[in-house]
Structure formats: C-alpha cells, structure tokens
N, C-alpha and C positions, 0 to 999 in steps of 0.2 A: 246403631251399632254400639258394641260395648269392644270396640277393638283393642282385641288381644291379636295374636298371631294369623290364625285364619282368619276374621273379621279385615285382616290387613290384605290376605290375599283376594278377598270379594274385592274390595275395593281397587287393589292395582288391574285385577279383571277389570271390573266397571270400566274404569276409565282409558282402558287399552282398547276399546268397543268402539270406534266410528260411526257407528249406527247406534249407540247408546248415548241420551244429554243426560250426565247422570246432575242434579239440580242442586244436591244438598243435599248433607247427610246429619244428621244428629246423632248427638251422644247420651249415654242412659249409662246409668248405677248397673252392674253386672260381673263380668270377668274380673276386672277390678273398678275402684271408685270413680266415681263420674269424674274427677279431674283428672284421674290421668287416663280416661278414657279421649275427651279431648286432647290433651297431650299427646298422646298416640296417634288419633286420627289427623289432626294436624300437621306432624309431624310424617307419616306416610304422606299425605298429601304434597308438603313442600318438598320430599326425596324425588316425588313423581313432576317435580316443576306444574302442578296444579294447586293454588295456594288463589287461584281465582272460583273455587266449590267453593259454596257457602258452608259452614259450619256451625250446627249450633247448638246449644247446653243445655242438656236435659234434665231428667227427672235424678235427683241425689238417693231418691229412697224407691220402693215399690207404694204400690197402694196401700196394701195392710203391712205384709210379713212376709218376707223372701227367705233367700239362701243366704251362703254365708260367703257370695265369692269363690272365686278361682284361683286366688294368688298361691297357694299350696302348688297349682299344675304349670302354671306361667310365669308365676316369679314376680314378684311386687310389682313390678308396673306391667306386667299383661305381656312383654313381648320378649320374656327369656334374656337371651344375649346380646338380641338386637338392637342396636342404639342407630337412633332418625336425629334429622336436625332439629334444633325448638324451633317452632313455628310460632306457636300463639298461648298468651297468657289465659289458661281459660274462663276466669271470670269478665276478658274483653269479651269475649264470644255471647253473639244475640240469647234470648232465651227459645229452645227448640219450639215451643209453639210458634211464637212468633214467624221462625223460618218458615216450618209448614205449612202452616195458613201463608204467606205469600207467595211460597210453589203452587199454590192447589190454587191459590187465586188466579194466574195467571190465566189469557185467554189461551187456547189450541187442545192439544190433545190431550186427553186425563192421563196422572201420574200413577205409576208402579210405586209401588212401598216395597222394598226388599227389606227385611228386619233380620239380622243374624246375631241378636243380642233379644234381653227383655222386650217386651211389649208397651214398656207403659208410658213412653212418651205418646205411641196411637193411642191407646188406651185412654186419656189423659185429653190425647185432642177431641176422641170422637163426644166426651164427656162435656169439655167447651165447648166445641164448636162443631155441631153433629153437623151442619149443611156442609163441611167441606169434606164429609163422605162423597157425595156427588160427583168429585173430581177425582175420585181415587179407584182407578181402573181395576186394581187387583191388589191383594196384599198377598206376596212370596213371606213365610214363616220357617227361619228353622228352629224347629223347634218340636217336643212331645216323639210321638212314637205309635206305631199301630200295633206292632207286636212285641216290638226287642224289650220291654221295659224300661227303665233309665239307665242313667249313667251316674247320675250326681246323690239317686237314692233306686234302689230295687226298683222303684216304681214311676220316679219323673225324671224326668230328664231337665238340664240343668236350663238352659234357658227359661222355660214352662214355669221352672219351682222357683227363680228369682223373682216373681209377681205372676200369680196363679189368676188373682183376679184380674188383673192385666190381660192376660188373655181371654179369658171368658170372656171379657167386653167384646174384644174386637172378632172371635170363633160368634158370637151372639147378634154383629155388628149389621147383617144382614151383606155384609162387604163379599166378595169372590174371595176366598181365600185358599192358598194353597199350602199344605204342611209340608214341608222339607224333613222328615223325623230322622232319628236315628237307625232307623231301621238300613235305611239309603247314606248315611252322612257316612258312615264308618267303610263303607265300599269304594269312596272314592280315593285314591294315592297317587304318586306321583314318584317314578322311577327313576333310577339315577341318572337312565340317559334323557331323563324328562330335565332335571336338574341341571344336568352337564350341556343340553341347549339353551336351558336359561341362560346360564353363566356365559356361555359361548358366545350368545347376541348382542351383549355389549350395554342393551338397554337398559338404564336408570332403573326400571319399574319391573324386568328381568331377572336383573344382578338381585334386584332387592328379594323378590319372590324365591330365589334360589336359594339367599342366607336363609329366608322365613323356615322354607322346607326341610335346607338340613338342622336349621335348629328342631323342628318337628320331628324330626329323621329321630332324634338324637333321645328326645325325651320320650318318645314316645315308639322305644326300639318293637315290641311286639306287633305293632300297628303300621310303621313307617310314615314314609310321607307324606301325611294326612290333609287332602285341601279343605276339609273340614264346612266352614261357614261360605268357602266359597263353591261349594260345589251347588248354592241352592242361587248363588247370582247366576251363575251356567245356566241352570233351568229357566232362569229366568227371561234370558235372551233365546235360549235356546230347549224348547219344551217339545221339538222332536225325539230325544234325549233320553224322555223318560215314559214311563206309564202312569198313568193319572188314574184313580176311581175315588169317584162320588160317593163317599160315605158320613155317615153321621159323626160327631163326635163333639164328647165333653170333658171339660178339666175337670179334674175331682177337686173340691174347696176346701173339704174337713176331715177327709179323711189320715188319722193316727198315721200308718206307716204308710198311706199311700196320696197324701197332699200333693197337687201339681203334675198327677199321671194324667195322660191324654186317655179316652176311654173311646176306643174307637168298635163300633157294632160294625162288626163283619159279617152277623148272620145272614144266610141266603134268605131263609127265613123265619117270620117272627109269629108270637102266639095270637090268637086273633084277641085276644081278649087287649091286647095295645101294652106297655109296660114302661119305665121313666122314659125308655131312648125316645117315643115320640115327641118330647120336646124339646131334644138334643137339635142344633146346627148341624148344617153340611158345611162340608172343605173337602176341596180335592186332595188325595193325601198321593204324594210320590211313592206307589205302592212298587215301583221298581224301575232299574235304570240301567243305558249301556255306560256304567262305572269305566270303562277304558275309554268310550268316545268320551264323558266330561273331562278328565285329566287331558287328552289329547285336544279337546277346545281351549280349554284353560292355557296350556302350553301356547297354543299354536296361535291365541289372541295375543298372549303377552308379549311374543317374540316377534307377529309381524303387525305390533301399532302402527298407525301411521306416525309421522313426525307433524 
C-alpha cells in the first residue's frame, strides 16, 4: 500500500473480514513518501486496535522513474484532515522483503497480494526471490485501465505511472493477476446514509471510515464518496461482485505522452499474420461490476465486525 485515504479504507475493510487473515502489509514510495506511508498505515492500524499486522518498509523510489506523487490531491501526508494516533517510528519497521518472504514462507494455504499502491515492493521480490511466486495464489492490482485512459496523465493512470517497470514484472510474472482499473474504481461511492450507518455503529474502524469518506466527500465534490482502493479489496473477498475477462495486456515503457498506459487488446479478432500483442500477458481485468452491491459490502463488513 502507499496509504493515503482509500488505501486506509481497504485496509479497515480487510481487517473487519472474519474469514480474512490479512498477514501483512507493506509500504512503497507512491501517494506520498514511503515514511509517511508507514506512518499512515501504522497509524490506521493502532485506531483499528490491530498494531499485532505485521508492517513493513518498502521500496523509497521506483525502479527507473515514476510519478511525481499525490500530495497536490491528499495533502502532505496522504490523509487530508485526518489525523490517526502514532504508532510506529518507521525506520523501526522490518524491511518489506524481508516480511514477504516470511508470509509466503509459512506452511498452509498460498497468499493473496492485494496491491492498492505501486508495484514495486512485488516487483522487487519476484526479482530476489522468484521461488516465493509459488505461494502467491493471485495478485489483486489497482491499477491501469482498459478503456477510460488515466487519471494522473491522458494516458496512465497513477499507480501504473509511479513504477511502469514495476508492473511489467509482475503483468510478465506468469502470476494470476487481476486488474482493478479505473475503468470500475471511479463507479464505486458511498452515500450519506452509507456514511450516517458508519457513524451510527459506534465502531472504532466505522467512525474511522466515515471521517475517511466525508473528507473524500469533501475534496472530491463532483465524484462524492469515493471507496476508491478499497473497492478492489471487496473483489477480492468477494469476486461474485464483478465480471472478469481474460484478456491481454501491456504497460507502455517509452512512450512520450503515453508512458505507464495499460494497453489492453480487446479485439474479437486479430490479423492472421500475428502483431506485438502475441507477446503481450494475460490478467483478468474487472471489465465490470454491481458498483452498489461493493459500497453495500464495504458498509455492511465494517459495521458488523466481529469483536
């Protein structure tokens, strides 16, 4: 995660999930600087009385060349107006390989990667330590786009363009991958009386999610209450949700005004003579979704956690 504001409501999701052991989460250079990325996430974590996640510190920079950041949209430290309690200094914090590789080592059932930030802590591990693909059941991505174009340029969308090769690894990785793009991220919101049951329920990890929203409400008045990175954790537990197809797709690496666009071949069909795309990966890309049933998941996890 690079948690800024949504990135904060995947996570109060995640770990409102009883059927979810979320393991560990890392932090990456993105929304804003890897420190106070950790500061963020640690800090949602101790509001949520879970400061027993592992947490660990990621990648400072991209591979080559990224973006410029989000603090223009979220405000220096990623979370607008909302202030968490300090949790953790984060140069204490392990280094994220390190964590990774001990999730993936463990014996049972392989682990999910939900990524709602850059790529490149995966990116990074599949580069060390390629065997602990083998334990990585799926990788959930939000990130890129099959049709809408970007957000952060005409052409990429902003997580994709903070480390382009970063992704290419892991779309190359041979991994299950799933894109969450913008195409679906921007349909998911969250209504005031979605809001006013947060607030209503009393719970820690609720109350919190309601500030998240109306500060989101607030910035981002033509759009509203946007669950943004959390709407691809939803998919993630919950993939009845959405519609899936199998199609190819490539990050662009060099292109002038279009560096970091996902390039997704939608044709029915192609020329026999064969063309780049046959050596383009598959992802399943979230080609479309019931947008009211994830808000009404999202709600209806966070309000009846267990204790």
């Amino acid at each position: 995660m690079d948690t800024g504001m949504d990135d904060a409501l995947a996570l109060i999701y995640l770990t409102s999930r009883p059927d979810v052991e979320l393991s560990a989460v890392t932090c990456v250079n993105g929304c804003v600087d890897v420190d106070a990325v950790a500061r963020n996430t640690t800090g949602v974590l101790a509001a949520l009385d879970r400061r027993d996640i592992l947490v660990g510190k990621g990648s400072d920079r991209p591979l080559t060349s990224g973006g410029p950041g989000a603090q223009w949209v979220f405000g220096p430290t990623g979370l607008g107006d909302v202030r968490l309690p300090e949790a953790a200094v984060p140069g204490d914090l392990p280094p994220a390989l390190d964590v990774m590789r001990r999730v993936l080592a463990r014996p049972g059932p392989r682990t999910t990667l939900v990524c709602t930030g850059p790529l490149t802590n995966v990116a990074l591990l599949l580069r060390a330590h390629p065997e602990a693909a083998r334990q990585v059941a799926a990788v959930y991505v939000m990130g890129g786009s099959a049709a809408a174009g970007g957000n952060e340029t005409p052409a990429a969308e902003f997580n994709i363009l903070q480390d382009p090769e970063a992704a290419d690894i892991v779309l190359r990785s041979g991994l299950p991958v799933v894109m969450y793009g913008l195409d679906v991220f921007t349909r998911v919101t969250a209504t005031d009386a979605d809001i006013a049951a947060l607030d209503a329920s009393g719970r820690p990890g609720a109350v919190l999610a309601g500030r998240i929203l109306r500060e989101l409400a607030a910035r981002f008045a033509t759009r509203g209450a946007f669950l943004g990175d959390a709407g691809v954790a939803v998919v993630a537990t919950e993939r009845r949700l959405a519609e899936l197809r199998r199609l190819k797709v490539a990050v662009e690496l060099r292109g002038g005004y279009t560096r970091g666009a996902t390039v997704v071949d939608r044709r029915v069909t192609r020329p026999p003579h064969g063309d780049h795309a046959d050596d383009w990966p598959y992802a399943e890309i979230v080609w479309d979704l019931d947008a009211t049933g994830v808000a009404a998941q999202f709600v209806r996890s966070v309000i009846t956690k267990e204790s």
